[in-house]
Every structure is written in C-alpha cells, then in structure tokens.
TIZASE-410409 format. One record per residue (C-alpha): residue number from 1; residue in three letters; z, y, x. Coordinates in steps of 0.001 Angstrom, whole numbers, plus 500000, padded with zeros to 6 digits. Layout:
BEGIN
rec nr=NUM&rest=ALA&zz=Z&yy=Y&xx=X
...
! end
This chain:
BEGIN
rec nr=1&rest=UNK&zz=082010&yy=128439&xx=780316
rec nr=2&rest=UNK&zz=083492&yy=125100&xx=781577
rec nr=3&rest=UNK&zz=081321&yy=123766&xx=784956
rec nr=4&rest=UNK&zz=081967&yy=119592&xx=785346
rec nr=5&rest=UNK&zz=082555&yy=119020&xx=788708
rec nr=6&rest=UNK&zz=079785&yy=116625&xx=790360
rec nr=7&rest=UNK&zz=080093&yy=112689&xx=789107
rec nr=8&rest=UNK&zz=082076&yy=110809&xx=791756
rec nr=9&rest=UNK&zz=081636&yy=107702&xx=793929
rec nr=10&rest=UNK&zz=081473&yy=104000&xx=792549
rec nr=11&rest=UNK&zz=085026&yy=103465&xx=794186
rec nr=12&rest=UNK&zz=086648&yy=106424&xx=793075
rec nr=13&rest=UNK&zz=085058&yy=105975&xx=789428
rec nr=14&rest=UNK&zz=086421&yy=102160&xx=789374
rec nr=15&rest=UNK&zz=089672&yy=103311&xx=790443
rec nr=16&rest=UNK&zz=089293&yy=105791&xx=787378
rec nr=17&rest=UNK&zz=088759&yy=103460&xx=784955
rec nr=18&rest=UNK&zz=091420&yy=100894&xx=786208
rec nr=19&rest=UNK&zz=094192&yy=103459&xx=785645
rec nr=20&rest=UNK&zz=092932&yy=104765&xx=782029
rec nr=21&rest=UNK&zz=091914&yy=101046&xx=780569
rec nr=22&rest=UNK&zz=095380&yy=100172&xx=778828
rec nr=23&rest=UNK&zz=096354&yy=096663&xx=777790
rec nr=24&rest=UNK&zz=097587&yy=095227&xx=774828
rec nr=25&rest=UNK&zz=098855&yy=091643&xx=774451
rec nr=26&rest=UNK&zz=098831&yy=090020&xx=771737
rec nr=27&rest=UNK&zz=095927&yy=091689&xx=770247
rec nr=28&rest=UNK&zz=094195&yy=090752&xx=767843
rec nr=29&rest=UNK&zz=095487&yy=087012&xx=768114
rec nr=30&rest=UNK&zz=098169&yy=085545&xx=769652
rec nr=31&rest=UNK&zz=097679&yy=084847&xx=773665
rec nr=32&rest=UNK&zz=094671&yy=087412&xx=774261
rec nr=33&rest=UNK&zz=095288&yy=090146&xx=776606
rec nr=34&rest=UNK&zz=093309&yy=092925&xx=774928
rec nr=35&rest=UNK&zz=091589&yy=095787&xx=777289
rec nr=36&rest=UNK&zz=092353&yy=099131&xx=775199
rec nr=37&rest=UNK&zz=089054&yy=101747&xx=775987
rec nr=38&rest=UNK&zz=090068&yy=104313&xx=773789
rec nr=39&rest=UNK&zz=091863&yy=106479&xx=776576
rec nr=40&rest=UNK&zz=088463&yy=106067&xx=778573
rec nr=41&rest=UNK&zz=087020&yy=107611&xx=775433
rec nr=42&rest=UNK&zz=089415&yy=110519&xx=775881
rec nr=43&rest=UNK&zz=088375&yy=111576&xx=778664
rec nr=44&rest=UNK&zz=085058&yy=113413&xx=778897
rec nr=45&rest=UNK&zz=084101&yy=113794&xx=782662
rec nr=46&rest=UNK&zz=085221&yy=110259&xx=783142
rec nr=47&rest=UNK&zz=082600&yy=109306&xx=780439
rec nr=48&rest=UNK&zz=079899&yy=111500&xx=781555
rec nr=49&rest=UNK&zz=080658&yy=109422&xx=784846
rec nr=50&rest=UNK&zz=080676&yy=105960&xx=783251
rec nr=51&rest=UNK&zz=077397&yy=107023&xx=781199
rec nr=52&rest=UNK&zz=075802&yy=107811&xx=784491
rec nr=53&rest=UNK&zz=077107&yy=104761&xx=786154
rec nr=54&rest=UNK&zz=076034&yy=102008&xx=783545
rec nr=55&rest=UNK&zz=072348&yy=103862&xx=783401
rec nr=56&rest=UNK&zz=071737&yy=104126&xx=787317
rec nr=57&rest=UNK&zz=070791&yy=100792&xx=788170
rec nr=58&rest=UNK&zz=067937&yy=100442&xx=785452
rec nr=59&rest=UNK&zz=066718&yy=104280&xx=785872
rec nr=60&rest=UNK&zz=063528&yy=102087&xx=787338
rec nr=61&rest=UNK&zz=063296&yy=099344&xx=785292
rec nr=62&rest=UNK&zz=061083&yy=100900&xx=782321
rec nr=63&rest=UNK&zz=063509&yy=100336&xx=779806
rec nr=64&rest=UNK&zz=062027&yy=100431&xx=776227
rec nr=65&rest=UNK&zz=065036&yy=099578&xx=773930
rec nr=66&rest=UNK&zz=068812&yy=099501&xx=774425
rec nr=67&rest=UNK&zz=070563&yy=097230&xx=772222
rec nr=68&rest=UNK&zz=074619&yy=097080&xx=771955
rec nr=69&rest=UNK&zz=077133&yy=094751&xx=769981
rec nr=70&rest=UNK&zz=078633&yy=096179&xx=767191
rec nr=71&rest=UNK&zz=081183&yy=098172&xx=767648
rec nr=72&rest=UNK&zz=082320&yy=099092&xx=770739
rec nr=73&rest=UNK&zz=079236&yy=098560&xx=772756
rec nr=74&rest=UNK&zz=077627&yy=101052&xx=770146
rec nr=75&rest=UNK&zz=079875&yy=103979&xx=771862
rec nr=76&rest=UNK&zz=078409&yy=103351&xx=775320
rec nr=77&rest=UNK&zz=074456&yy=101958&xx=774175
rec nr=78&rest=UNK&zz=073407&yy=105372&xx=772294
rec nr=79&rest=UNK&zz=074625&yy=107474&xx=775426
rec nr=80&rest=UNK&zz=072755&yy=104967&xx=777957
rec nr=81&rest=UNK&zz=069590&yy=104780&xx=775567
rec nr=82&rest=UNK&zz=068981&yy=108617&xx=775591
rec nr=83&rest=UNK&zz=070229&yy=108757&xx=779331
rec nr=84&rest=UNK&zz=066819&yy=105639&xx=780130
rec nr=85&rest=UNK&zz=065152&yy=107963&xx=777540
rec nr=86&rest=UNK&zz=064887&yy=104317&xx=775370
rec nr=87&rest=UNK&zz=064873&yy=103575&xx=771306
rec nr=88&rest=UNK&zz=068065&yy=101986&xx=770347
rec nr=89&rest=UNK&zz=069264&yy=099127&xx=768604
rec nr=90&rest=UNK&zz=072190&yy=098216&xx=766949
rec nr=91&rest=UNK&zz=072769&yy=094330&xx=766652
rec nr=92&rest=UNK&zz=075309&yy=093916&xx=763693
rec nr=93&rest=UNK&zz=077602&yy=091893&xx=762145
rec nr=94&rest=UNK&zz=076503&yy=090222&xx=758961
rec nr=95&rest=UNK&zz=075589&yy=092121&xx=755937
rec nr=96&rest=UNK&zz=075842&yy=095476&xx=757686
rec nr=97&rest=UNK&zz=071986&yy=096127&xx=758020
rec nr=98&rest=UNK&zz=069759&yy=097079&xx=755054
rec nr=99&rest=UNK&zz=066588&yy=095862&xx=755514
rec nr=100&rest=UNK&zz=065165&yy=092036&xx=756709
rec nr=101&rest=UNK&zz=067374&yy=090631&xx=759797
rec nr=102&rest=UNK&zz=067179&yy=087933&xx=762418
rec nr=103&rest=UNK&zz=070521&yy=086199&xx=762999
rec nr=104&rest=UNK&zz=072273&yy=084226&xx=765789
rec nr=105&rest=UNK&zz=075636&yy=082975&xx=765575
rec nr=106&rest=UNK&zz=078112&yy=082587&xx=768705
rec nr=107&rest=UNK&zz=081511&yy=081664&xx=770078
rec nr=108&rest=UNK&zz=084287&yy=084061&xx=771124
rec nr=109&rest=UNK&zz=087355&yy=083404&xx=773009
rec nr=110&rest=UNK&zz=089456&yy=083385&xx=769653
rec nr=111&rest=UNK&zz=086927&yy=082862&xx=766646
rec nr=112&rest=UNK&zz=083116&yy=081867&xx=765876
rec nr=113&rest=UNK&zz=080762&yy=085253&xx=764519
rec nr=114&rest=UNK&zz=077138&yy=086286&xx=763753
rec nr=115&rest=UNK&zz=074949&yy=088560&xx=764757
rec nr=116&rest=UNK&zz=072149&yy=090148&xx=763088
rec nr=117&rest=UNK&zz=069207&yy=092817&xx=763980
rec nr=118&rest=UNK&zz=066832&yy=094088&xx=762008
rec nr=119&rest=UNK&zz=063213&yy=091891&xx=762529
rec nr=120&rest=UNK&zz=061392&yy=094919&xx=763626
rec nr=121&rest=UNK&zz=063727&yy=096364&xx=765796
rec nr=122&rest=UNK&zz=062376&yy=094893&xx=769146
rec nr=123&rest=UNK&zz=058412&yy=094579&xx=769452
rec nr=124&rest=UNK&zz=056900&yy=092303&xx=771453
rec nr=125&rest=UNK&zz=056984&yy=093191&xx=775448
rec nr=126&rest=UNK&zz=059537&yy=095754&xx=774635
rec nr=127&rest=UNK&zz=061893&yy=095676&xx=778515
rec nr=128&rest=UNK&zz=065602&yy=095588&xx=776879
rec nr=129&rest=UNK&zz=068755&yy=096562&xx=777925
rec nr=130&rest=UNK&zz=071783&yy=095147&xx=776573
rec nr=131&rest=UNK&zz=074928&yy=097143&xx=777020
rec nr=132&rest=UNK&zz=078770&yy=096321&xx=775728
rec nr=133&rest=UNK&zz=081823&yy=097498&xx=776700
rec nr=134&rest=UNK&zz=083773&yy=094185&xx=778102
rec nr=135&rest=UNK&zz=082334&yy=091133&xx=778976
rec nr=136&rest=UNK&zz=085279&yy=087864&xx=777704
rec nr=137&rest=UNK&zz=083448&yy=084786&xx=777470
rec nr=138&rest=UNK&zz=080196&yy=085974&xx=777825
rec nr=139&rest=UNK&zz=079376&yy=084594&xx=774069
rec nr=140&rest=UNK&zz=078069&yy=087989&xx=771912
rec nr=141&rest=UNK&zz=076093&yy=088957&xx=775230
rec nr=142&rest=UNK&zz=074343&yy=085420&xx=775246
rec nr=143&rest=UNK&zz=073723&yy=085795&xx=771561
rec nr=144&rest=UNK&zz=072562&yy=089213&xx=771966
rec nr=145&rest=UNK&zz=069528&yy=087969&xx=774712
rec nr=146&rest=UNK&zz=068737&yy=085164&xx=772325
rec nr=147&rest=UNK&zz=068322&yy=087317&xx=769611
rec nr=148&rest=UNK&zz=066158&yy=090031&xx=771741
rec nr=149&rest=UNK&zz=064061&yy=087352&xx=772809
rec nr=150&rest=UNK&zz=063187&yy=085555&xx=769203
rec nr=151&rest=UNK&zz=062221&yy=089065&xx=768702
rec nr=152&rest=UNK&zz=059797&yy=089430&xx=771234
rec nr=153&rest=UNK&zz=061849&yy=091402&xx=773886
rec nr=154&rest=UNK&zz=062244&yy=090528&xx=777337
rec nr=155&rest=UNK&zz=066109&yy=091226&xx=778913
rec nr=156&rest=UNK&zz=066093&yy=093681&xx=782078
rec nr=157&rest=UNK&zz=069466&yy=093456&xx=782533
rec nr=158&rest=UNK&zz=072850&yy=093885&xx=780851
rec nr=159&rest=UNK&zz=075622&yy=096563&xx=781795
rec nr=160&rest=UNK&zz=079192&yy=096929&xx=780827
rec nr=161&rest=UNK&zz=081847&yy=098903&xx=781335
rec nr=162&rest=UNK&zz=084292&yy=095824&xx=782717
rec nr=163&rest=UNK&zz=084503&yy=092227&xx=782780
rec nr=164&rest=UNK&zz=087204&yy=089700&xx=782263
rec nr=165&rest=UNK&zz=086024&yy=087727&xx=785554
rec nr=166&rest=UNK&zz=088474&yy=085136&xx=784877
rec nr=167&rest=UNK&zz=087048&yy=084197&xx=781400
rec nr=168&rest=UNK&zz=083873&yy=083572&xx=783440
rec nr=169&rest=UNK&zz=081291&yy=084868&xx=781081
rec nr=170&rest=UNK&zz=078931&yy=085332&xx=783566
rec nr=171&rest=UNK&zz=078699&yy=081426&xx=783234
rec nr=172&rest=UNK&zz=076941&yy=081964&xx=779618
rec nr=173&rest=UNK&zz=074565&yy=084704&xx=781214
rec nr=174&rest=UNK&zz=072334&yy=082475&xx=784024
rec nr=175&rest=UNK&zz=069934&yy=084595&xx=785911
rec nr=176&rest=UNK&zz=070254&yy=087724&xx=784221
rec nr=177&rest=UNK&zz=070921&yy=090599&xx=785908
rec nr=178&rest=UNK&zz=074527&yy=091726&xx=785148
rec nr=179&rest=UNK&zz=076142&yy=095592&xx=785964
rec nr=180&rest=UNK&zz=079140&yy=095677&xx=785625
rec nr=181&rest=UNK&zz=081617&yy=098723&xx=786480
rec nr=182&rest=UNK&zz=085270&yy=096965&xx=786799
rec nr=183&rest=UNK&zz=085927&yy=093406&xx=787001
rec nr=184&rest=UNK&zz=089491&yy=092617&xx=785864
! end
C-alpha cells in the first residue's frame, strides 16, 4: 500500500507548480503564450496538494455550490466541490446542456464566447464558489459571477490554480475575493 507523504507548504507547492506548468506559444492563436496544465494533471500528490490548496481558504465560508468554466476549470471544480462538501455546477458553452439555460456572453483575450447554466442550477441564497484553472483577462470569471448572480447565487470567492497577472484580470473581478495559487 502506497502512504502520500503529508501536503507541503504554500511556497514549496508554488514552486511545484511553476516547474510542472509548461508553455506553449503560439497556442491556440498567434501571439498568446499558452500555460500547458496537463503535466500538473500527471502528477497525483501534486494534485492532491493543489486540491487542498484551492479548498483551504473557503473551508469556512459555507459554500453551497461550486461552479467551474467549461473545460478545464471542470478538472479542478468537482475535486474542490466534494473537498467544501458542495453541489456542483458546470457552466457550459452553448448548446452543451440539455435542459432550459441562462446565458451570458463575454470577451477573451483572442475571441468573444457564451456561457450557459442550467436555470435551476443555483437557488436563491445558494454561497458560490467559482473555480478555473487560469485567470487571462479575467472575462469567463466575470461572466461566470454574472451568471451565478441572475440566478440567485451570491459569489464567496473565486480560486484558481494561476493567474496571468500581467493580463490584469483581476481588473474585471472588483471586490471579489480572489485565491489564487501562482501568479505568472
């Protein structure tokens, strides 16, 4: 039987994800510097550690829902939703959900795009977390607390596994509380 060695500092754990995040240029347009996650994914302790990480600072909070952005933040939302012991939410790109949706379109750093979550999937005073994997311009995460709020939801917070600090997305994301492991 394989033991996991005890999670590791916030330091060490940055450092950790600084040397597995890869990046690719040129991807998926011309000009954009794209932060690869998939050896992150590789790795299991270091995403028992990031699970762990991203859930800590809303352990507290009374989280009801976790909603993520379709797709990557999907990989780090279910983990962090059963971690808070929350109901999860996908929020979708168009046409991807079966039943009756809310939408709420958005800009990107390279391209407009639409979001969509089911009407029912936030009730009214639900305490929301948001989670994504990298925060650009700060656009889908903006969309995504619209979108929770038309619903009924109120945002707690939003956490990430990294940020792209010089694409200032925070900018789009006044007064909310943002958690953020790595800021490149």
């Amino acid at each position: 039987m394989r033991v996991s060695p005890p999670p590791t500092s916030e330091r060490s754990l940055e450092a950790r994800i600084r040397a597995a995040v890869r990046e690719i240029p040129d991807f998926p347009a011309a000009g954009i510097q794209f932060k690869d996650i998939t050896p992150v994914l590789a790795d299991p302790l270091l995403m028992r550690d990031v699970i762990a990480a991203m859930s800590s600072p809303f352990v507290a909070a009374d989280i009801t829902h976790v909603v993520a952005m379709e797709s990557r933040g999907f990989i780090f939302g279910m983990p962090v939703a059963l971690t808070l012991q929350a109901a999860f939410a996908p929020a979708r790109k168009p046409g991807k959900l079966p039943w009756r949706t809310e939408r709420e379109a958005y800009v990107l750093e390279y391209r407009r795009d639409v979001l969509e979550m089911h009407a029912d999937a936030i009730p009214s005073g639900a305490r929301v977390l948001v989670v994504d994997d990298v925060l650009a311009t700060g656009g889908t995460a903006a969309a995504t607390c619209r979108l929770i709020e038309r619903l009924g939801g109120t945002v707690q917070g939003i956490a990430l596994l990294g940020e792209l600090g010089f694409l200032e997305g925070r900018a789009l994301l006044p007064g909310r509380v943002v958690h953020s492991l790595v800021r490149f």
